[in-house]
C-alpha positions as CSV (number, residue, x, y, z in Angstrom):
1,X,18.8,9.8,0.7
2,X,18.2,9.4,-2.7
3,X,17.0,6.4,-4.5
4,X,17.2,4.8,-7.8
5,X,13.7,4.4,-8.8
6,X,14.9,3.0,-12.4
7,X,12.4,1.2,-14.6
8,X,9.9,2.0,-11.3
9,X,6.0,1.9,-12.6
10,X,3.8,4.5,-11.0
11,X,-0.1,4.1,-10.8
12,X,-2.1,7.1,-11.1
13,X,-4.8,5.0,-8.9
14,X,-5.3,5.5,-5.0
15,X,-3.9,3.1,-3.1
16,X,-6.1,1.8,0.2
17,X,-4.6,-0.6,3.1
18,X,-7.5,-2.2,4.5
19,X,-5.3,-4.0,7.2
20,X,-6.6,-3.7,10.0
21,X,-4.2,-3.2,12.9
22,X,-3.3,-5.5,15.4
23,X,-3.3,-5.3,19.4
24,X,-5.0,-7.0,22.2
25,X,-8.1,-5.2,21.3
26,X,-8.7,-7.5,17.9
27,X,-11.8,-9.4,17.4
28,X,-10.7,-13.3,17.0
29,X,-12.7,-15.7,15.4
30,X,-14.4,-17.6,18.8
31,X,-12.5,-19.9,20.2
32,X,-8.9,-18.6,19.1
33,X,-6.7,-16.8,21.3
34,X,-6.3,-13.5,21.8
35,X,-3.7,-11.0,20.7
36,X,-0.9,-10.8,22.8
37,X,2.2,-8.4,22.6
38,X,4.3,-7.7,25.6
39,X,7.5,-5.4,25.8
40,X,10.3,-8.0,26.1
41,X,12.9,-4.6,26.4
42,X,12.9,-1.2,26.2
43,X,15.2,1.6,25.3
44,X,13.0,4.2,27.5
45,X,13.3,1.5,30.3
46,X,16.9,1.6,30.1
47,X,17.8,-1.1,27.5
48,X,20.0,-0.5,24.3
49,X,17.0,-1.5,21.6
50,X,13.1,-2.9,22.0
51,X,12.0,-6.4,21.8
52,X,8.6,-7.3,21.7
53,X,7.1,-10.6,21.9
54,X,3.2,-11.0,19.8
55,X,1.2,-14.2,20.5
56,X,-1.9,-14.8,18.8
57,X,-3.7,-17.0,16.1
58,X,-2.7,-16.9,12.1
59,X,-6.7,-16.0,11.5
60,X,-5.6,-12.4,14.3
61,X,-6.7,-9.5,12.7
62,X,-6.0,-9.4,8.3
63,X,-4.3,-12.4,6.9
64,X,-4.7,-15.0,4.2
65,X,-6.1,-17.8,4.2
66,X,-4.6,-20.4,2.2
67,X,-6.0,-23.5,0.1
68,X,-5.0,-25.8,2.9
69,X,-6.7,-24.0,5.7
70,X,-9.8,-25.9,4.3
71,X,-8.0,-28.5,2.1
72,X,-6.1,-31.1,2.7
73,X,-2.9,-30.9,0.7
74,X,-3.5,-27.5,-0.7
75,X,-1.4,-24.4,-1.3
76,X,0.7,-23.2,1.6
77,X,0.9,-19.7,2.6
78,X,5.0,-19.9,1.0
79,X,3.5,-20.3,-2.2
80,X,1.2,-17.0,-2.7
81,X,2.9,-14.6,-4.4
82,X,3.2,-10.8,-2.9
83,X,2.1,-9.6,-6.5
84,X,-1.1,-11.7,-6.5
85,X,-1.9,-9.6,-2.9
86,X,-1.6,-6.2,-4.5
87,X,-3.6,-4.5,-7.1
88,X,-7.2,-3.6,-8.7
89,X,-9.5,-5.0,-6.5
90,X,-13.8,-5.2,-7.6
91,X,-15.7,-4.7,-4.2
92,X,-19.0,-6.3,-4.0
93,X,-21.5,-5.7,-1.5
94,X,-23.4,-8.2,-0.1
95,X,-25.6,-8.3,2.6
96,X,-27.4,-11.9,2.6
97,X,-28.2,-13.3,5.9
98,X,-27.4,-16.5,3.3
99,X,-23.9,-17.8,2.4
100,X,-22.8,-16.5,-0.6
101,X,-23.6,-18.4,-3.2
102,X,-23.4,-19.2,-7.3
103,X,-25.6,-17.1,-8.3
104,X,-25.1,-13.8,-5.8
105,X,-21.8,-14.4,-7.5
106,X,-23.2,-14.2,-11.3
107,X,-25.9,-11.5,-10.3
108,X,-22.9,-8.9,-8.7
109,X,-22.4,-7.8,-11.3
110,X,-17.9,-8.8,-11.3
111,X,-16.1,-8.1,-14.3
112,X,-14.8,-10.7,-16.8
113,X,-11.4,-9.5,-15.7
114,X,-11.5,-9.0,-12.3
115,X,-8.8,-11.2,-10.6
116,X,-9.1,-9.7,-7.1
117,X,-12.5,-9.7,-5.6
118,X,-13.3,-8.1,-1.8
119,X,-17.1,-8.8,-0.4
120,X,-18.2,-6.2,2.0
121,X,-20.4,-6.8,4.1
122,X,-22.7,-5.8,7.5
123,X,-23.2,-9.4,8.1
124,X,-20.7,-10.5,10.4
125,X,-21.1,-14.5,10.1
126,X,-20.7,-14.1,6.3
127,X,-19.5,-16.9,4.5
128,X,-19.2,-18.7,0.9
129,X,-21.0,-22.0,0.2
130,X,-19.2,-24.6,-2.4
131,X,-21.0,-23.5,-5.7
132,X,-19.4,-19.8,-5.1
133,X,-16.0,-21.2,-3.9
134,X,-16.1,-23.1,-7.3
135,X,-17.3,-20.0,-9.6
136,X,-14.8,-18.3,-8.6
137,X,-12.3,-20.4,-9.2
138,X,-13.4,-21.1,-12.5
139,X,-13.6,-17.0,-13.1
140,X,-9.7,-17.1,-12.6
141,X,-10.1,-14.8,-9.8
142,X,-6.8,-15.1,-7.2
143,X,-7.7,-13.1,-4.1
144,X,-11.1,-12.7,-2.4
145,X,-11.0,-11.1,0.6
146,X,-14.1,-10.5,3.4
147,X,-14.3,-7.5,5.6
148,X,-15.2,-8.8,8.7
149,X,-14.5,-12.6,10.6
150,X,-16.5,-15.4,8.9
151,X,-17.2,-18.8,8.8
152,X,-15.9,-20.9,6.3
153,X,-19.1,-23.0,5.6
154,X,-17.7,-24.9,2.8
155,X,-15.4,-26.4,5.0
156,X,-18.1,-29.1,6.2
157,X,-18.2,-30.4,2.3
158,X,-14.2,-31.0,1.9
């Protein structure tokens, strides 16, 4: 059908989903469950529409981590905004056995007005320590995401 796509901004840059998809094939983080989905009903097994039922962890596959997943009385997931998930994004590789820390932050290089901030990584225990947690909230960046399951290390000083 047609649309009215009225006052509708385009971007000339690509866009890339780097969800990655769920199923019971997932990695979790150790010691959360695994993915679950299970056909509840099914229109090729006779039924008038499919149900499916998903079981599995908030940290299954890509999601956000909020403030209070390491902070008592922080943000909740209802308060991120959709448009603070979306946009320019600086990718920074880093490949320290270490936790990221201040200074990998000043020394990669991010832009003054970078809000978004993805870490890529071959390192699959990667984390952030306290000092980089704190530069980068002091940088005004809003979203940093990692590219594989980490280990929030900073946890152990809140």
């Amino acid at each position: 059908g047609d649309y009215d796509v009225t006052g509708v901004q385009t971007c000339a840059l690509p866009i890339f989903d780097i969800s990655i998809p769920l199923s019971p094939a997932t990695p979790v983080f150790p010691g959360d469950p695994p993915v679950e989905i299970e056909t509840v009903s099914s229109i090729d097994q006779g039924d008038s529409f499919r149900l499916t039922k998903i079981a599995m962890s908030s940290h299954a596959g890509t999601h956000i981590d909020t403030p209070s997943h390491l902070l008592c009385g922080g943000g909740q997931t209802e308060d991120i905004r959709l448009d603070d998930l979306i946009g320019p994004v600086y990718v920074v590789e880093f490949n320290s056995g270490q936790p990221l820390n201040e200074s990998d932050c000043r020394q990669a290089g991010i832009p003054s007005d970078a809000s978004r901030v993805l870490f890529k990584h071959e390192n699959p225990n990667c984390s952030m320590d306290w000092s980089a947690a704190e530069w980068i909230a002091a940088h005004g960046i809003i979203l940093v995401g990692w590219d594989e399951i980490g280990r929030a290390s900073c946890r152990e000083r809140v």
